[in-house]
N, C-alpha and C positions, 0 to 999 in steps of 0.2 A: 525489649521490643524486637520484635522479629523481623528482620530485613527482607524487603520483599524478594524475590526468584528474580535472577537476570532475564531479561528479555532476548532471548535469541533473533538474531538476525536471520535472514530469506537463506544465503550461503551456510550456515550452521548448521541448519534444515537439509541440508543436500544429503543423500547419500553417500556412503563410504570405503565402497565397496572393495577399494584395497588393503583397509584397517588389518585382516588377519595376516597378509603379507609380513614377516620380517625384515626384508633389505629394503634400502629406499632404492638400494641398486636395481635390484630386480623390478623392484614396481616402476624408477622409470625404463627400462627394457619392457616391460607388459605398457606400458603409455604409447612409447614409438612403436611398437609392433600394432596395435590396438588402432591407434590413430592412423598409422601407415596403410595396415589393412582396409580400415575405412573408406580412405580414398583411395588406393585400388578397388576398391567394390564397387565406386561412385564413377570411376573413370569406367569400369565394365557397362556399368548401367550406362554411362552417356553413352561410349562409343561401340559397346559391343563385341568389345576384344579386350585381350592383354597379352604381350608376351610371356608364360608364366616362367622361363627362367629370369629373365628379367627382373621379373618383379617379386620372387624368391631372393634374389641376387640383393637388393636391394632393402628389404626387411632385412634380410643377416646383416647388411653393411653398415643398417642403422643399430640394430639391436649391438650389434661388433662397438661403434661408434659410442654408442650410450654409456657401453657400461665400463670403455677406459674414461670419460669423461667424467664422467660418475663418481669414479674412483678419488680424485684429487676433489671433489664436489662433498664427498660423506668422509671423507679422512678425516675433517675437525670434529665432526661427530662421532666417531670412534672414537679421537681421543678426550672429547670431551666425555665420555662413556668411562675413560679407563682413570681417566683426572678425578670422576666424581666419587670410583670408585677407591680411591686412592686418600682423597681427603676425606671420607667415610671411617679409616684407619689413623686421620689425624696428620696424612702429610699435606701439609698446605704451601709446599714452595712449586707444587707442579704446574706448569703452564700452561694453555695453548695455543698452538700458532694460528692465529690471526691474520692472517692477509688477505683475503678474500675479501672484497666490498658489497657483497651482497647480504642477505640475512643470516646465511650461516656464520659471515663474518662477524657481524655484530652482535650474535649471542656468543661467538669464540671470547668477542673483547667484553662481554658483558658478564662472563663466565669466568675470565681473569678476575676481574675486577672484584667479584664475588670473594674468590680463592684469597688475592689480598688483603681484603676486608676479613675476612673469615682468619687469616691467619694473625692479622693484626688484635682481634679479639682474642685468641686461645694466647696471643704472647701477652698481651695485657691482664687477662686469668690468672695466667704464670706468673707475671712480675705484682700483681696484687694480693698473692699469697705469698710469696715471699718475703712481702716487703712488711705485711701485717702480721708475718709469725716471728721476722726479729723486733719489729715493732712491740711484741705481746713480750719476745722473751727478755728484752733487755731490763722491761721495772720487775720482770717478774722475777727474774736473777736478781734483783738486787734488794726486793723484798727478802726473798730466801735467805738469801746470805743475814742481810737484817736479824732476820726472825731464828734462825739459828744461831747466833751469835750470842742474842738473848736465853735462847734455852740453852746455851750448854754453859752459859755462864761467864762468857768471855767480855759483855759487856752489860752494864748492869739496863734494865728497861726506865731508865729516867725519860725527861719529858724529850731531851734530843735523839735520842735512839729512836724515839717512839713517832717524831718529829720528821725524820728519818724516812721510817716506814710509810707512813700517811702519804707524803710525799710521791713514795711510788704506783701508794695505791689511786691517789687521785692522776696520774701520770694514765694510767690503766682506765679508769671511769673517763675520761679526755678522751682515751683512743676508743674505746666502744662506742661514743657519744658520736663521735665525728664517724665512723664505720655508719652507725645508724643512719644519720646524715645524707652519707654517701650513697645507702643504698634507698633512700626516699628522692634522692636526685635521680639513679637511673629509673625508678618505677615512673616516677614524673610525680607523686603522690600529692606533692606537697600546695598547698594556697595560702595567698596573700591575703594579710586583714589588715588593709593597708589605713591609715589617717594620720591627721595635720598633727606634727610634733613638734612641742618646742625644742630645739637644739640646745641650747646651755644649759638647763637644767640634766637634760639626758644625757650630754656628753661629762658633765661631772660627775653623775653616777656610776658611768662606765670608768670613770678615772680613779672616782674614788673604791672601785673593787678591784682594778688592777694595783695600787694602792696595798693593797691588804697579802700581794705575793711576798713582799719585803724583801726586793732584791737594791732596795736603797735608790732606784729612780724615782727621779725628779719630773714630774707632770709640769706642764704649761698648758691652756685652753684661750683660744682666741674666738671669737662667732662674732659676727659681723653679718648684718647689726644686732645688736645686742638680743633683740625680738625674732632672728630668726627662726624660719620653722622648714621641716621637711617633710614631705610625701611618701610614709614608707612604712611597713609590720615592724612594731617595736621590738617585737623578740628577736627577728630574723637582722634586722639592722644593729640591734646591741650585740649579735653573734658575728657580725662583719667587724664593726668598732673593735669588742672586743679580742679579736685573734690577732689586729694591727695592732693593739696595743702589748699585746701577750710578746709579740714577735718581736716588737721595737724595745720592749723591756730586755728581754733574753738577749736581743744581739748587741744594746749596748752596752760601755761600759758601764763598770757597776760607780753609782752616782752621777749616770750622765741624766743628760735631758732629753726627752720626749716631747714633743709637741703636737699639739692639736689642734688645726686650725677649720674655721668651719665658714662657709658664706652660703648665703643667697641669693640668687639673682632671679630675671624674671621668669626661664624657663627653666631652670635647674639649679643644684643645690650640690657646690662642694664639698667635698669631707679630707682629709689629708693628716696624714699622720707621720714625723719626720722624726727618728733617730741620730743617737751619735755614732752607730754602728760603723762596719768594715764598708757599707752598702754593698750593690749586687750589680754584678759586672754586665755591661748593655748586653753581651751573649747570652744571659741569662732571665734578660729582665722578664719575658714573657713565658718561660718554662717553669718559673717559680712558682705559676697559679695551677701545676699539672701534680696530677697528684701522684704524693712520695715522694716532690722534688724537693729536695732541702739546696742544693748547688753549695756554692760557700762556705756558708752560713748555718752547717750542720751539724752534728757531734752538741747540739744546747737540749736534749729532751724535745725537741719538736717531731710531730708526729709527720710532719710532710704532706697534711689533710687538710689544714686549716685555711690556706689562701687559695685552695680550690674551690672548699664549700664560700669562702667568701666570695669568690668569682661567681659560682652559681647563682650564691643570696643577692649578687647586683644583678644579675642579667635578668633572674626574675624580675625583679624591679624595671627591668628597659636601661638600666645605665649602665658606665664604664666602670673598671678598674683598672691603674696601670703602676706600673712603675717609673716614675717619671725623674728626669736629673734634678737631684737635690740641688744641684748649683756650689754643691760646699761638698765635704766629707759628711756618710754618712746615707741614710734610702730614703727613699719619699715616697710614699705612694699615694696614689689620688682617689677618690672616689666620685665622681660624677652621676647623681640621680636627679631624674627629670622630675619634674612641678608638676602639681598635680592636674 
């Protein structure tokens, strides 16, 4: 659909007749001279004189006047001129000074602000390529090695070698999935097909495919009341459950316990999922849903993706996610989504 044409305003419409001008210096020097003259012409016409040194004297003093004034007036603009041209080549630490309160001041401070943003984007560029090419290289080393190992004969291809490899390569289809993911969260792409679900059946489902990693934990499920239900897209809420449970498996001991608790109340619906882990230190507890942050808790195959995209798949939703004190040894995290 075609968006209609802006509506110009009466002042829009005006004339502009100093457009070809270059300096804003000079155009205001052509303003005081122009205005100055004027009323010298006006005082000629009332009273039918003028001194003309005087009034020579007087033009130069303004015109003299204007354009040291000028000077400290267009200086943010120059170097807003030489900043723009600067972070065009990629430097984005350059500044400008801003003191002025008027409008030049606030596009100086609105032009920072920009430069910050803008630099903070190219450092995030940077650190999400880095962080996704040792992410790529560490299963892909270790497949290699795998699969070499095999061909030159040093270890035979039975079902553990072969067990092995599988391993890294679903390690690898996990990090393209969550990448995918990621980049359907910055498009915005993604919609909710949200309805009423029942919580214990679904939450045993999700336990029982974590279940199937065979790192020897121990599941528990509690839902309260038994009939509980939640308000939410089954696939995108089994991918939130699921990555809490992936994480609580991985950082606990191996045979500890996981729990799962789940309730409902009138306007909203908890989820919570509690390891026997190291847990994550209060410094940490809200940088863990940024993505790439593993903090602690890292060196387990975790991609650093997963309790971002879970952070996303709740606020879609309108609810929390947080890290909350377990009150024992061990992480808690909560999930809060509102009723339908």
């Amino acid at each position: 659909m075609k968006l209609p044409d802006r509506v110009l305003t009466g002042l829009e419409l005006l004339p502009r007749p100093l457009d070809p001008v270059r300096s804003i210096k000079l155009k205001l020097g052509i303003l005081l001279v122009a205005s100055g003259a004027t009323a010298l012409a006006f005082f000629r016409w009332q009273i039918g004189w003028l001194p003309p040194a005087t009034s020579i004297m007087a033009i130069v003093l303004a015109l003299f006047t204007s354009q040291v004034l000028a000077h400290g007036m267009t200086r943010p603009l120059r170097e807003m001129t030489a900043s723009a041209k600067a972070i065009a080549r990629g430097e984005y630490a350059v500044r400008v000074r801003a003191t002025a309160r008027d409008e030049v001041g606030e596009l100086a401070t609105a032009f920072n602000q920009m430069a910050a943003d803008l630099g903070a984007a190219d450092q995030q560029r940077r650190d999400l390529i880095a962080n996704v090419s040792h992410e790529l290289r560490t299963p892909i080393t270790a497949l290699q090695a795998v699969l070499e190992n095999v061909v030159d004969g040093v270890v035979p291809a039975d079902p553990a070698t072969m067990s092995t490899a599988l391993a890294q390569t679903q390690r690898l289809g996990r990090l393209v999935e969550e990448l995918l993911d990621l980049s359907r969260l910055d498009a915005g792409v993604l919609t909710l097909t949200r309805e009423q679900l029942e919580l214990a059946p679904l939450l045993a489902d999700m336990v029982a495919e974590a279940e199937v990693a065979d790192r020897g934990t121990r599941f528990e499920v509690k839902v309260s009341p038994a009939d509980a239900t939640v308000y939410a897209d089954r696939g995108r809420l089994h991918q939130v459950v699921a990555n809490l449970l992936d994480n609580a498996s991985r950082h606990g001991p191996r045979g500890g316990l996981v729990r799962v608790l789940a309730s409902a109340h009138a306007d909203h619906t908890v989820i919570e999922v509690l390891d026997q882990g190291p847990g994550i230190a209060a410094a940490d507890r809200d940088r863990v849903f940024e993505r790439f942050t593993r903090g602690e808790r890292s060196g387990d195959g975790g991609t650093g993706l997963g309790l971002a995209i879970a952070r996303w798949v709740v606020d879609l939703h309108g609810g929390t996610i947080a890290v909350v004190d377990p009150g024992r040894a061990g992480c808690r995290i909560k999930v809060t989504l509102p009723a339908a």
